[in-house]
N, C-alpha and C positions, 0 to 999 in steps of 0.2 A: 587687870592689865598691868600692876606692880609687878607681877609676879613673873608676867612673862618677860617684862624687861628687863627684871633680876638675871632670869634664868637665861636672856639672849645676850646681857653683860657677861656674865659667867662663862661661858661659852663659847663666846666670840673674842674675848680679851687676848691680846694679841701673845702676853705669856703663856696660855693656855694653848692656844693655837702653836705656839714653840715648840713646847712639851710634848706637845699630839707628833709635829712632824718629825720633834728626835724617835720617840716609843716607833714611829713607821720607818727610820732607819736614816733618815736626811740628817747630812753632817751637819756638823753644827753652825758653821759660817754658813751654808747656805740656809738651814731652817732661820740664820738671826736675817740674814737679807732678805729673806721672802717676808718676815714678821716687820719686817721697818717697812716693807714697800708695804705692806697690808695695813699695818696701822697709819701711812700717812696718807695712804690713798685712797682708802675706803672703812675703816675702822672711824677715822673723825666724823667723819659725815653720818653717818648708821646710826650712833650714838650722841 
């Protein structure tokens, strides 16, 4: 169960999720606003 919690941090981390939505083409202010509304509104609670 470490392993997969490693792997759903990794993954889910909300710079990681940044990085994903610049590499799909989203500008940059909006991938940072999507990533602060994700990390404070469901990124806390998850982890």
């Amino acid at each position: 169960m470490i392993g997969f919690r490693n792997y759903f941090q990794h993954k889910f981390n909300p710079l990681h999720v940044f990085c994903r939505l610049r590499r799909f083409g989203v500008s940059r202010s909006a991938a940072r606003n999507l990533c602060w509304v994700y990390e404070r509104g469901l990124y806390r609670f998850l982890l």
